[in-house]
C-alpha positions in Angstrom: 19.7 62.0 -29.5 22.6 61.6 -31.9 22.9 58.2 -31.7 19.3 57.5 -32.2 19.3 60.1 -35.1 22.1 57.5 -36.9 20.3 54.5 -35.9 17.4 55.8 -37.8 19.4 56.7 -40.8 20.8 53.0 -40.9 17.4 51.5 -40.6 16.5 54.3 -43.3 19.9 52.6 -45.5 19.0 49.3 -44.7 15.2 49.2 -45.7 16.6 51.0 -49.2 18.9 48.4 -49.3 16.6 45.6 -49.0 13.2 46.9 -50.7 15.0 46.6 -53.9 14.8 42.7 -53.3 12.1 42.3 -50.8 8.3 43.6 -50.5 7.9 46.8 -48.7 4.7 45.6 -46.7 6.9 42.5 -45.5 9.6 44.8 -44.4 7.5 46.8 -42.3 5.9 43.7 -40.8 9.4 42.5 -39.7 10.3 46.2 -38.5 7.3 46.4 -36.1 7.0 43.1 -35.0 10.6 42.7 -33.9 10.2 46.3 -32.3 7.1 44.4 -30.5 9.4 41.8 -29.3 12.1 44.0 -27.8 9.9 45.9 -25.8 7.4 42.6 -24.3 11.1 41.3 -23.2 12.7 44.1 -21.8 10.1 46.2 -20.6 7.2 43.7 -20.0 8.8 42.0 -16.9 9.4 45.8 -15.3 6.2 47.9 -16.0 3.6 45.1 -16.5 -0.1 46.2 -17.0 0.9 49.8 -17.1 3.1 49.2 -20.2 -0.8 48.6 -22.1 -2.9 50.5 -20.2 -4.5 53.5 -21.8 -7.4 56.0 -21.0 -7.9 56.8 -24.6 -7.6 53.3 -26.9 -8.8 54.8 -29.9 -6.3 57.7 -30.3 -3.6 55.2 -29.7 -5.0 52.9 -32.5 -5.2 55.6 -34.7 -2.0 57.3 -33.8 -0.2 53.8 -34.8 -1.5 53.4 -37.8 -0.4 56.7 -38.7 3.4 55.4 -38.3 2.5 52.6 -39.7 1.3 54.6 -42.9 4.1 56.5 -42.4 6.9 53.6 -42.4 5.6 52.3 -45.5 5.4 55.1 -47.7 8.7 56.4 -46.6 10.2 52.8 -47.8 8.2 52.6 -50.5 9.8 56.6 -51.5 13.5 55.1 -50.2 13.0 52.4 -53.1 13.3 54.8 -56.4 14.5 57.9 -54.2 18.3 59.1 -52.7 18.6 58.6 -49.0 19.7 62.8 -48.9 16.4 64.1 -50.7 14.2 62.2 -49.3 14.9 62.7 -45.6 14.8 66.6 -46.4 11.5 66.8 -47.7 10.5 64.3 -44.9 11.5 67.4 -42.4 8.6 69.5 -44.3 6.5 67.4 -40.9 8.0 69.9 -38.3 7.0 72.9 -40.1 3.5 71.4 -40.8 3.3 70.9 -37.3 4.3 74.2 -36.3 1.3 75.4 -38.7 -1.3 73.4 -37.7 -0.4 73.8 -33.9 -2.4 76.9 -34.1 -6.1 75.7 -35.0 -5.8 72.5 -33.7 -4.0 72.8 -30.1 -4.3 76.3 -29.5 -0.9 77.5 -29.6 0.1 80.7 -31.1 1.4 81.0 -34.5 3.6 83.7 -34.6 4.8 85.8 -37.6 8.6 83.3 -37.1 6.7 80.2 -37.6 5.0 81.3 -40.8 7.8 82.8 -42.0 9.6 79.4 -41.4 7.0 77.1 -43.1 7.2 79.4 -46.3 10.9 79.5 -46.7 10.8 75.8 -45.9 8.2 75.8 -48.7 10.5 77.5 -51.3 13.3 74.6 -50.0 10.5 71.8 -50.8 10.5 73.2 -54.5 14.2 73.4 -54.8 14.5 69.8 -54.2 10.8 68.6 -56.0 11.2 71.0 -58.6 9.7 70.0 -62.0 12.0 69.1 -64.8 14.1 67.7 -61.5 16.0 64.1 -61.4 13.4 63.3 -58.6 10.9 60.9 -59.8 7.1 62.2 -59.3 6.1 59.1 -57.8 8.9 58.9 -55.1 8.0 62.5 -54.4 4.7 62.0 -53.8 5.5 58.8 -51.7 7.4 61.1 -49.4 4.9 64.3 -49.3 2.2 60.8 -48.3 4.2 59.6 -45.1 4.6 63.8 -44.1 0.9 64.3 -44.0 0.6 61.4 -41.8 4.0 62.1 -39.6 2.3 65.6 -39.3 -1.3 63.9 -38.0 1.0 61.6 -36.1 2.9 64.5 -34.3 -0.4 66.2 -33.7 -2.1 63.6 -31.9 1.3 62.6 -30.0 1.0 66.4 -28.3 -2.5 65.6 -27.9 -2.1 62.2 -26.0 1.3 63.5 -24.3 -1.3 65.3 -21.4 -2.2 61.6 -20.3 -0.9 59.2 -21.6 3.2 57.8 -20.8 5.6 57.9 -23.0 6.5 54.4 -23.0 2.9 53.3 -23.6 2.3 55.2 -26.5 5.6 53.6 -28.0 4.4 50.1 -27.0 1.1 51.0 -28.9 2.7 52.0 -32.2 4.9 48.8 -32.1 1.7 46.3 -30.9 -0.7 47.7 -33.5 1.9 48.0 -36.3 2.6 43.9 -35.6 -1.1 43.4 -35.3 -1.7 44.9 -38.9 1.2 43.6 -40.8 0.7 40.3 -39.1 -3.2 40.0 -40.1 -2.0 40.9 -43.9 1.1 38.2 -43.6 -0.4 35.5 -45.8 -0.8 38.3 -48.6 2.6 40.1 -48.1 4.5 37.2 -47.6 6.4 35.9 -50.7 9.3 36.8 -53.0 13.3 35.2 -52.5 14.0 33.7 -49.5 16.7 35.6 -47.5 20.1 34.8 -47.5 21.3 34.7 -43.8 23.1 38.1 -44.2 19.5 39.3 -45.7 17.4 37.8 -42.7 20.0 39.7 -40.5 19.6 43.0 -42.2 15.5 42.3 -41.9 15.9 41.6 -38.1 18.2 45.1 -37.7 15.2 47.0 -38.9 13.3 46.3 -35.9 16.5 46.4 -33.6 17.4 49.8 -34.9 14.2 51.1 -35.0 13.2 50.3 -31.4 16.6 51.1 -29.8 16.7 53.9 -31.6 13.2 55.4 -30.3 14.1 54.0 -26.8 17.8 56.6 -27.0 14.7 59.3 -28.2 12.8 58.8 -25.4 15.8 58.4 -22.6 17.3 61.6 -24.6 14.0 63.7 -23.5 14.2 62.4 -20.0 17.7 64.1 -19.7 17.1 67.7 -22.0 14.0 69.4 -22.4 12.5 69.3 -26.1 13.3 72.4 -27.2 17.2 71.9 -26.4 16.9 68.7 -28.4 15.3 69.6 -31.3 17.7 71.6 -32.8 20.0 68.4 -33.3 17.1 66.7 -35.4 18.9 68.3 -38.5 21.9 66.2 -37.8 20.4 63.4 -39.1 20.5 65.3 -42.6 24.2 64.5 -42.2 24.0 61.3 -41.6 21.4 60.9 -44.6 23.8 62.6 -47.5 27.0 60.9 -46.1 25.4 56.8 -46.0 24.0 57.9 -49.8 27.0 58.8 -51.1 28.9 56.1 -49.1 26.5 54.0 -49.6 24.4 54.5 -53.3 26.9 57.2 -54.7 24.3 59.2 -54.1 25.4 63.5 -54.1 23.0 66.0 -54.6 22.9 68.6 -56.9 23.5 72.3 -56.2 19.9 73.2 -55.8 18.7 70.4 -54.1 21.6 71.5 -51.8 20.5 74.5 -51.6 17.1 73.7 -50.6 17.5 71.5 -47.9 20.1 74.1 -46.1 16.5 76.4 -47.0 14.8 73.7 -45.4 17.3 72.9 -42.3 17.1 76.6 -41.5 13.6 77.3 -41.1 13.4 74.4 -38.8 16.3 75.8 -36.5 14.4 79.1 -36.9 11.2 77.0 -35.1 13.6 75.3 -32.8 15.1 78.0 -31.3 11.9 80.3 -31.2 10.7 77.7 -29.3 12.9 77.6 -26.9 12.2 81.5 -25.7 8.2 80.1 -25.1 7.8 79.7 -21.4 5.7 76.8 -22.6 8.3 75.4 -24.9 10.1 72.8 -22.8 7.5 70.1 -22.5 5.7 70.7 -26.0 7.8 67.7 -28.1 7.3 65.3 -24.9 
């Protein structure tokens, strides 16, 4: 889980690295479709058919081009935003989901959970506040790729009942390729890279699919709601490559907000782990 956590940070670091040179929609096409490639080599030859096959074609479709949504407006908010801030107010998706778990599967919203999603609230407006260094744009980039992270989430517990794990993955990574392919001739264009830039493009797919493939391998070994606590870490991760990285520190309140923030996920994490119905739920 670590490990995947700090892969995801550096493909986070590298796509803000390279979108200030490079289109967004092209970056995404090469994150997906290298993904795409990684699993067809290693995990074609093993599972086959059964790496495609689906009962429910639709809800994959639309479940992929959630993340594909989701990819884009988060590099398109890594552009003009710091790496720390953003990924913070990206975590507003877990406390969405725990919301929205009520009406829409059935689970029970207890008085923790929305107690949680309105601290985490006050912790969103630390870090957006008005009159802040945060550009409004960026900020509504990020609150963009939450809403669909949070419809993504859903419909991942929803499909989790039927579908396997590995399929859904191979989904997101097929359809994202299929879409950013099918726009290629309009996205492509710009500098050519440099062969350190076409290496940094290519890492974007490595880290992203390696770092879903620890994710899933990391649920096979813990239960959900053991694992979900260490989600924060990648916080960590976040403010220490921004500052290494960009020079990028926070200020005091946005500090303070996405400690507010960190909290009432932990809150949800560990509530959930007392549910006799919590250890599957993430899967």
């Amino acid at each position: 889980m670590l490990a995947a956590l700090f892969l995801f940070t550096v493909l986070d670091a590298t796509g803000k690295h390279l979108s200030q040179t490079f289109s967004i929609p092209l970056l995404v096409w090469a994150r997906y479709t290298l993904h795409f490639v990684l699993m067809l080599v290693f995990l074609g030859p093993i599972m086959g058919r059964r790496l495609i096959a689906t009962r429910r074609p639709v809800a994959q479709v639309t479940r992929a081009l959630l993340l594909v949504g989701v990819t884009g407006f988060v590099m398109a908010a890594f552009r003009i935003m710091p790496m720390a801030e953003t990924t913070t107010l990206m975590f507003i998706t877990p406390l969405a989901v725990a919301l929205l778990a009520g009406p829409l599967l059935g689970e029970r919203v207890g008085r923790i959970r929305w107690l949680a999603v309105l601290t985490g609230f006050v912790g969103m407006l630390l870090i957006a506040r008005p009159g802040g260094e945060l550009p409004a744009e960026g900020v509504i980039l990020v609150l963009a790729a939450s809403a669909c992270y949070t419809t993504y989430q859903i419909q991942t517990r929803q499909l989790a009942a039927t579908e396997d794990t590995l399929t859904m993955l191979f989904h997101t990574a097929l359809v994202g390729t299929l879409v950013m392919s099918l726009a290629l001739p309009w996205i492509w264009g710009g500098p050519m890279p440099t062969a350190p830039e076409a290496l940094m493009i290519a890492s974007l797919g490595l880290c992203g699919g390696a770092g879903h493939f620890l994710l899933i391998s990391a649920f096979r070994h813990a239960p959900a709601s053991t694992l979900s606590p260490f989600l924060y870490v990648q916080l960590i991760w976040a403010t220490m490559l921004g500052a290494w990285l960009y020079g990028e520190v926070p200020d005091a309140l946005s500090l303070t907000g996405m400690a507010i923030i960190a909290a009432a996920g932990l809150a949800i994490a560990f509530s959930e782990r007392n549910r006799p119905d919590g250890t599957d739920e993430a899967r």
